[in-house]
GUZAMI-523684 format. One record per residue (C-alpha): x, y, z. Coordinates in steps of 0.02 Angstrom, whole numbers, plus 50000, padded with zeros to 5 digits. Layout:
N
XYZ...
END
This chain:
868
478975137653337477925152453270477945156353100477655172053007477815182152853479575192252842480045181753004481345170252872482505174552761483385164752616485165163652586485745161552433487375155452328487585173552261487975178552430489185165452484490125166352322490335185252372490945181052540492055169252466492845181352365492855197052480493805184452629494855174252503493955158752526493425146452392491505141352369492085121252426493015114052541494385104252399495465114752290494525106752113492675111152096491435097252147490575086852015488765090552016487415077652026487195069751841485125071751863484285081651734482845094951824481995105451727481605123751806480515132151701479205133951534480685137151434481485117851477483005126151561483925111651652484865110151819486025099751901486055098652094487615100652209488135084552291487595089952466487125104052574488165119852576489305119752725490355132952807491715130852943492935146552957494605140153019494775131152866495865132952722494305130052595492775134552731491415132252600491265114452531489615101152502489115089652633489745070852612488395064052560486455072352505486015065552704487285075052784486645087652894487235095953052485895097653177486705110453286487715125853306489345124653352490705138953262492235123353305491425112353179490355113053022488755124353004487435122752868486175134852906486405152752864485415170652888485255180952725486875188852697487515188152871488745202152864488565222752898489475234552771491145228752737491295213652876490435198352817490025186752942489175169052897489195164053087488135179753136486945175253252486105194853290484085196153300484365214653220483735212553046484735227753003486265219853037486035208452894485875212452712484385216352617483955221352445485785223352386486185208952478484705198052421485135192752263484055189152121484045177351965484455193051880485735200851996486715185952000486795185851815487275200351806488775198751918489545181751846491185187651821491475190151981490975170152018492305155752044491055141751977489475142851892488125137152066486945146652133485085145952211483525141752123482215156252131480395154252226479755152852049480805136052004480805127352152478775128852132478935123951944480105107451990478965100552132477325105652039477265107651860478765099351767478425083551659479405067651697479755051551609478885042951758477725056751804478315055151978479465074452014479625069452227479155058752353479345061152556480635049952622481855043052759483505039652685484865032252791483795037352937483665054452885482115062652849481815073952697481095074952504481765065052345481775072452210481635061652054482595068251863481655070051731482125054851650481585043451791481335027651773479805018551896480685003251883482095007051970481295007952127479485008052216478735022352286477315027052377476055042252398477195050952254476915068552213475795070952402476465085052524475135077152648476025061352690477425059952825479145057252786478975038852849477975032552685479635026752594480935023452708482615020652597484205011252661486015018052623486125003552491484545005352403484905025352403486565021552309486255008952179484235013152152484205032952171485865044652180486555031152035485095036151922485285055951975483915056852111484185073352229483775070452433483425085552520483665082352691482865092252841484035100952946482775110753049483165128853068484165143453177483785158753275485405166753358486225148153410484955138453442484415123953317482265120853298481645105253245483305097153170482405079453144480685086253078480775100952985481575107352865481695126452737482765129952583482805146952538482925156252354483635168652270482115178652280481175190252405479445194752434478665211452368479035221052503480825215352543480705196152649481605182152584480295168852528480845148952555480325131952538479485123152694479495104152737478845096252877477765080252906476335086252824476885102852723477665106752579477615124252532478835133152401478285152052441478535155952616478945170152668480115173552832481615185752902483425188652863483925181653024483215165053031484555153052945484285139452828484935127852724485645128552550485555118952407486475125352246486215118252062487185124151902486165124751709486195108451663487215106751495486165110751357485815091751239486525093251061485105092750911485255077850797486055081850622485115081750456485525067650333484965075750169485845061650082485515045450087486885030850075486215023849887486515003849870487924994049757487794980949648489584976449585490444964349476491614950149571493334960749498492764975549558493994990149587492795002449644491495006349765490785018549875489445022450022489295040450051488185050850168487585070750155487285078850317487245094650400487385101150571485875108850689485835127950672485175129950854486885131750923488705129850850489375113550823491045104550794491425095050636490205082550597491035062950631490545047450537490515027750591489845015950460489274998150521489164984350418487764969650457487144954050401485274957350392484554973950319484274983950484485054997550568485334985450742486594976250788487814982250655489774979750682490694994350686491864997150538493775000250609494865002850453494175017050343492305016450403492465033950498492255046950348490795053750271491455041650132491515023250146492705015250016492004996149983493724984549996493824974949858494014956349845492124951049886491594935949807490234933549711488514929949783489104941649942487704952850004488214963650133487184981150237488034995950290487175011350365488145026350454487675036450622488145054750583488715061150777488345080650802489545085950950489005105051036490795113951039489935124051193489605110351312490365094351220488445084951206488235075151067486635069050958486695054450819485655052950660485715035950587485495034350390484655019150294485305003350236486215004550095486294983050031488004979549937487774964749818489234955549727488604946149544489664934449442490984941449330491254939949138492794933749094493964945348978493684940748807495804933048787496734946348673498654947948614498544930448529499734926848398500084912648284501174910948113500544907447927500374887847905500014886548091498364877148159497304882648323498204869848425499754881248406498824896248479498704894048659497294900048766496894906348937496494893749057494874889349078494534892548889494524882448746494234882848551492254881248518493164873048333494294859448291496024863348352496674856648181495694871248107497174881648003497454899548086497234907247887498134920847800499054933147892498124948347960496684946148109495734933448085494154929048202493754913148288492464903048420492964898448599492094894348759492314899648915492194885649096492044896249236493284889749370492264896049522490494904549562491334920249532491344918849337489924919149241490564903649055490034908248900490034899448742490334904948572491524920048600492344930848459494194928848515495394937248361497024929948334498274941348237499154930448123501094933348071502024929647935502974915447940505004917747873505034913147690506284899847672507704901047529508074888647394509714878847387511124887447308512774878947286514394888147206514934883047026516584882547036517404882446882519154886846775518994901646655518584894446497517854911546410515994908746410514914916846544514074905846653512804904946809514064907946969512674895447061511654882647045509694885047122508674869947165507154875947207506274861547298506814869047460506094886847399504564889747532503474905547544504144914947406505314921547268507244921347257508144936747223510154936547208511234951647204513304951947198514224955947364515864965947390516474954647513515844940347614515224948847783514174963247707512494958447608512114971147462510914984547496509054978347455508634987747291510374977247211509264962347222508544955247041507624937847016508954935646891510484922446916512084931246915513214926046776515034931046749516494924346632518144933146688519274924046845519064929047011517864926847184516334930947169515164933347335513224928547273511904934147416510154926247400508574927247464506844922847478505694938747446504134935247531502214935947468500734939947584500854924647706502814927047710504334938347792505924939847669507254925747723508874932047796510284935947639511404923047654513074920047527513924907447450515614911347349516104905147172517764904347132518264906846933519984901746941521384908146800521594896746659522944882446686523054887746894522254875247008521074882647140521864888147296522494875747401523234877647583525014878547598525984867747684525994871947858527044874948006528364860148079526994851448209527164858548380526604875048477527064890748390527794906348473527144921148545527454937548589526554952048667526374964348777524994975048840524644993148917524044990849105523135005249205524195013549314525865003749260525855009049066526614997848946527334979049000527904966148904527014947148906527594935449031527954915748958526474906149032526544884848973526544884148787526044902548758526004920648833525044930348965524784949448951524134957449093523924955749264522964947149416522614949449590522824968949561521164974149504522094985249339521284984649185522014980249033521864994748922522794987748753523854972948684524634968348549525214950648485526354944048340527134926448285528834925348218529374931448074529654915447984528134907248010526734901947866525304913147913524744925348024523504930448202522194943548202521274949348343519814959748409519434969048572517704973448666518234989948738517255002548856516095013148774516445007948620515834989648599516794977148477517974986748357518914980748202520014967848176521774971148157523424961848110524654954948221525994968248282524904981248278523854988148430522144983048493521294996048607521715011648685523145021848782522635037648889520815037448888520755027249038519535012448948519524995149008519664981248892518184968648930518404954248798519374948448651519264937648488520914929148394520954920148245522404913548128522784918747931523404910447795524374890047794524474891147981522584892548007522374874447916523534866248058523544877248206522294883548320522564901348415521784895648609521544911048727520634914648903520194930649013520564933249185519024946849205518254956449362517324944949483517164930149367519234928549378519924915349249518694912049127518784896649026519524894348843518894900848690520004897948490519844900948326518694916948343517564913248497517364926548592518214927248767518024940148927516304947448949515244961748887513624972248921514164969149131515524983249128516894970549210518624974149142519824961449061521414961549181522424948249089522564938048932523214920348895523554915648730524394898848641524674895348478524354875048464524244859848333522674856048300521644844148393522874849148552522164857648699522784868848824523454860448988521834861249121520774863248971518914860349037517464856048912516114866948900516764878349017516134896248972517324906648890516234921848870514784929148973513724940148872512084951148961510554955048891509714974548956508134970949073506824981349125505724969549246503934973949315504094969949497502384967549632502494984749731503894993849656503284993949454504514994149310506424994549390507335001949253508244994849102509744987249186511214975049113511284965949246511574945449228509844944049386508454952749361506984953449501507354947849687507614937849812507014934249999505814946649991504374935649923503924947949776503264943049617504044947149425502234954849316503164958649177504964958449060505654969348931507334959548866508524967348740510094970948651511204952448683512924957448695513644943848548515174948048440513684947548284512234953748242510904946648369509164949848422508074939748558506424932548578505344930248728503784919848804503074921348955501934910249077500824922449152499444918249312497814916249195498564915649017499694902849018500904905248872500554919548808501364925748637503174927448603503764944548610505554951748545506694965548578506164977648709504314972448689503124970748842502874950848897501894949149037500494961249119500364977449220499154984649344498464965849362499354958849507499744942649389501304933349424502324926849307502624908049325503904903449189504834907849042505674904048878507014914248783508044912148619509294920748520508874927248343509914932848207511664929848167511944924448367510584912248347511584900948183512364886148232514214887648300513884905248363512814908948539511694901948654510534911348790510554902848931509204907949083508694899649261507014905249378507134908949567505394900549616504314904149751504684888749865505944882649760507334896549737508454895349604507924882149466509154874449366509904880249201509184880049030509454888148869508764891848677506664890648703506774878048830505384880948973506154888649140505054890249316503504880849349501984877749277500124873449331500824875149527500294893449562501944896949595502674916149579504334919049483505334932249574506804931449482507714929749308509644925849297510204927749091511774924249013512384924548839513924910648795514694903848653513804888048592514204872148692514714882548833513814879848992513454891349144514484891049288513714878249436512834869149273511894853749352511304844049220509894831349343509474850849405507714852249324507564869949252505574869149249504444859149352502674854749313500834853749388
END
């Protein structure tokens, strides 16, 4: 077939997108666009990129898409036939407003020209009017990608027969040589035979790596199809100077990218879309800098500086550190939790000797086409040294004390005799070493460690009463020996009564003398020096009788036998009742009705020697005054709740009788019994009294069912616990304090205010994770630590004050134990929980009861502490 200049014409995409649009067809033959090639070709000076369609453009016009790509890049048709598929096509193929892509006329007027004949620039210009972004490559890029562009491989095409079809490969620019042999590469002289390609090799070797096949489909005048096996032309967007399409010819021994034919020769049609355009790496201005931290650490941080490519506009900037266990930038392990900021938080924990690396790739993402570029900053190397221990602090010891009494962190120990005395009282400095448990500690020898050194409690002298008969001289009302006198001097003052010491500046060094008849209340104490804490005032009475009048003696008492009773009691809701007869005695109140008891009143017969006071613990008000028999205890109309009482006998009666009584209180029902001024009921737990027993009996009789050492009283202490991942739970008066089941650990106490009928304070040690015992602390004050994660292992707790002197109150405390749960019972200093077994305390259960009283569910073979 004859060849000549203006005899071909190219068709291009341009065109058949028009068409497409002016007949309501779509460019393919599926409803989605096609997925283009995933080669990279460059097209010009300026590295603009391409990506080829899949196959040859195909048109077939019953169809509900007729445009789509061939199959496969092998596909051709090889004849004309309007019933099935066509692939080549004149330039334009319609006249005016009837566009025709089957026109077959020889009349080069019936086909579009220079309107028609899209160029680059035309097609540009007319993009909105495109479905999808393909079109044809101009005369001027197919020349640059078989001639001029640079490859990888330096190969751009080689002649081929792929799956028995004959055409061109054309190789990416990122080729790879390995991936398959070729020969005569580059060489329009060589037939297509030289690399003959099977299906397979095509798949996994070439189109998998983005290699294009152009295969040759011959060419068409009118209806009949030239050369279909040997020859093949793909025109361009662009035409000649004066007006003919130019195309690209391939046969067995050509290829030429600037021919020039006519508009009514067809061809065939490859289209490519621009290649998206490859993201810029960012700019790390800011190195990651390394760490070297101290085993304890709390602290540490990796950062990264880095800013985006200017060249186009770009998302947010993401982060991945990796860690890695040699000092390179390869084969790092990405970090999951936390390691995807521009910020890399080091987790603390590490032991020492730990060297870790960390670097971070900084990923640029193009918010235009979604390509990405990574920068990958230095090695940052983490290091984790030995720690020094915390010099120990808070340690406390008493005048007259040695340094065995003051009790050191573990691992620590005096660098001095333990017999060594602690000195005067103030701060005073002494030597200890330090064993490190564990590589993470650094020991140290010869530490500072200050010990603050208390006063110890000045202790009186023995006074003893002179009691005497008025003879008219004035005499000493007591007699001092002084050989008990410890820590300082004694100082008496005269008392109004027995229960009330005398105000501080009454206090002389001077005995009190007096000569007239009467009782005389002498209060003493120790005033301390500078190693020594006043002594509690304590009293003793002298008794000056009247001339010729023996000293008081008890009367003679009551006929032997229970004495008589009678109450009665105001109840909420009900008012006023009277007491019910209960054995040998009385009982006010109710039970099983959940009503408080609100007031009572009881009184002995009129004829008997001596009388019954009493006392009530009352809502709001605490424990009020003690008032005769007959008359009222508590209130009426203010809706308070009686919560515990006290009773005590007057006069001859008191010297044979004793007054027994018991509570029936909220939740802990029937109490046991208390007499002769114990306390009875509760307090500090706001549980109401709803009934009282009471009997009046000889002495050394006990109430039917009596039970020894049953508690007759249950007192609370206020709280405030630090608790692991909650913090301090509020002061509470609750008798258990922490929790249980929920495997939580107790960091810290405050205890305060026992609930005792007297004066009372309380005292408190701790067994922290670390410390050890670590110094008593007293009302309110902080045992324990916060912000350390240090459990507390076991405790100790005693009364002070007036609660603490014999006959009056106990404190009585158990541990719930991590493995263990509830220890058993122990009370007054004893050690509760465990000790040297790493074992948390999670809980604190504290009573306050009458001495000799025992908890309820009191084992005594239940150990309250257990030991490593």
């Amino acid at each position: 077939m004859k060849h000549r200049s203006k005899r071909f014409l190219s068709i291009l995409l341009s065109l058949v997108l028009v068409l497409g649009l002016m007949l309501g067809m779509s460019l393919t033959a599926y409803a989605t666009e096609p997925q283009a090639l995933n080669g990279n070709f460059t097209i010009n000076a300026g590295g603009d990129k391409v990506n080829f369609a899949p196959g040859n453009l195909q048109y077939k016009s019953d169809e509900t898409y007729p445009w789509r790509f061939a199959e496969h890049q092998y596909d051709k048709v090889g004849s004309w036939n309007t019933n099935t598929w066509v692939d080549l096509f004149g330039l334009g193929t319609w006249t005016g407003s009837s566009p025709d892509p089957l026109r077959t006329s020889s009349n080069e007027s019936d086909y579009i020209f220079d309107s028609a004949d899209f160029t680059q620039e035309s097609l540009l210009a007319n993009e909105s009017q495109r479905s999808y972004d393909w079109r044809t490559l101009t005369s001027d890029e197919w020349t640059y990608l078989f001639n001029t562009r640079a490859t990888t491989s330096g190969i751009r095409y080689a002649k081929a027969v792929v799956y028995d079809v004959k055409g061109v490969i054309l190789l990416p620019d990122n080729w790879d040589a390995s991936y398959h042999s070729l020969e005569s590469t580059n060489t329009a002289t060589v037939p297509f035979s030289t690399n003959a390609i099977t299906s397979g090799d095509w798949a996994s070797d070439f189109e998998a790596h983005g290699a294009v096949f152009l295969p040759v489909g011959g060419c068409r005048r009118n209806t009949t199809v030239y050369s279909s096996d040997d020859w093949g032309c793909y025109i361009s967007s662009s035409n000649a100077e004066s007006g003919p399409p130019i195309y690209v010819n391939i046969n067995h021994t050509v290829l030429n990218t600037a021919c020039e034919g006519d508009r009514t020769i067809g061809f065939s049609v490859r289209l490519v879309k621009a290649a998206p355009k490859a993201a810029t790496s960012p700019t790390i201005s800011a190195q990651p800098q390394g760490l070297q931290l101290t085993y304890g650490y709390t602290a540490g941080s990796l950062s990264v500086t880095a800013t985006a490519a200017t060249d186009t506009t770009y998302n947010d900037l993401t982060y991945q550190w990796y860690s890695n266990t040699t000092n390179s930038t390869e084969g790092g392990t990405a970090i999951t939790e936390n390691g995807t900021s521009a910020t890399y938080t080091i987790p603390i924990g590490k032991t020492a000797g730990t060297t870790e690396y960390y670097y971070c790739v900084v990923t640029a993402t193009r918010n235009d086409n979604g390509q990405t570029a990574t920068a990958t900053s230095s090695v940052a190397t983490v290091s984790v040294s030995a720690a020094d221990p915390a010099t120990p602090t808070n340690l406390t010891a008493t005048y007259g004390q040695t340094l065995a009494d003051v009790t050191l962190p573990d691992d620590w120990a005096w660098a001095v005799e333990t017999t060594t005395s602690v000195g005067n009282a103030g701060t005073n400095t002494f030597k200890a070493n330090y064993t490190a448990p564990n590589a993470n500690y650094n020991s140290k020898t010869d530490v500072d460690v200050e010990v603050t050194v208390e006063k110890a409690n000045a202790v009186a002298a023995t006074v003893s009463a002179n009691n005497r008969t008025y003879d008219g001289t004035e005499k000493p009302l007591v007699t001092v020996d002084n050989s008990t006198l410890m820590g300082g001097t004694m100082h008496y003052a005269l008392g109004e009564n027995a229960t009330t010491a005398p105000a501080d500046n009454l206090y002389t060094t001077s005995i009190p003398s007096k000569t007239d008849a009467g009782t005389y209340y002498v209060w003493y104490k120790a005033v301390g020096d500078a190693n020594h804490n006043d002594s509690e005032p304590q009293k003793v009475t002298s008794t000056i009788a009247k001339k010729d009048e023996p000293a008081p003696k008890p009367q003679p008492g009551p006929t032997p036998g229970a004495v008589a009773l009678f109450g009665s009691g105001h109840v909420q809701g009900t008012g006023d009742v009277a007491a019910k007869a209960s054995g040998k005695g009385i009982v006010i109140g109710t039970t099983g009705q959940s009503k408080r008891l609100e007031q009572l009143t009881v009184s002995l017969p009129k004829d008997t020697n001596g009388g019954i006071e009493y006392r009530g613990h009352l809502q709001g008000i605490g424990w009020g005054e003690w008032v005769q028999g007959g008359k009222p205890c508590g209130t009426t109309g203010e809706s308070r709740r009686m919560e515990a009482v006290q009773m005590r006998l007057t006069g001859a009666l008191a010297w044979t009788h004793s007054v027994w009584y018991r509570v029936h209180s909220q939740t802990w029902g029937t109490l046991g019994w208390a007499r002769d001024g114990q306390a009875a009921g509760t307090a500090g737990q706001s549980k109401r009294a709803e009934a009282i027993e009471v009997q009046v009996l000889p002495q050394g009789e006990v109430p039917e069912g009596y039970v020894e050492r049953e508690a007759s009283y249950v007192g609370a202490v206020s709280a405030n616990v630090h608790l692991q991942g909650t913090g301090w739970t509020g002061a509470s008066s609750a008798l258990e304090f922490g929790t249980t089941g929920q495997s939580r650990r107790l960091e810290a106490v405050r205890i305060s205010g026992p609930a005792t009928p007297v004066s009372a304070g309380i005292s408190y040690e701790v067994h922290a994770q670390g410390f050890g015992w670590m110094p008593a602390k007293s009302d309110g004050a902080l045992a324990g630590t916060t912000g350390q994660s240090r459990r507390l292992e076991a405790v100790r707790v005693r009364l002070t004050g007036e609660a603490a002197k014999d006959g009056n109150y106990s404190v009585w405390y158990r541990v719930h134990s991590q493995n263990y749960g509830w220890l058993g019972w122990t009370c007054d200093g004893e050690p509760a929980g465990t000790t040297g077994l790493s074992k948390r305390a999670e809980a604190i259960d504290v009573q306050v009861l009458p001495q000799g009283q025992v908890p309820r569910g009191y084992d005594a073979s239940k150990a309250a502490c257990v030991n490593g």
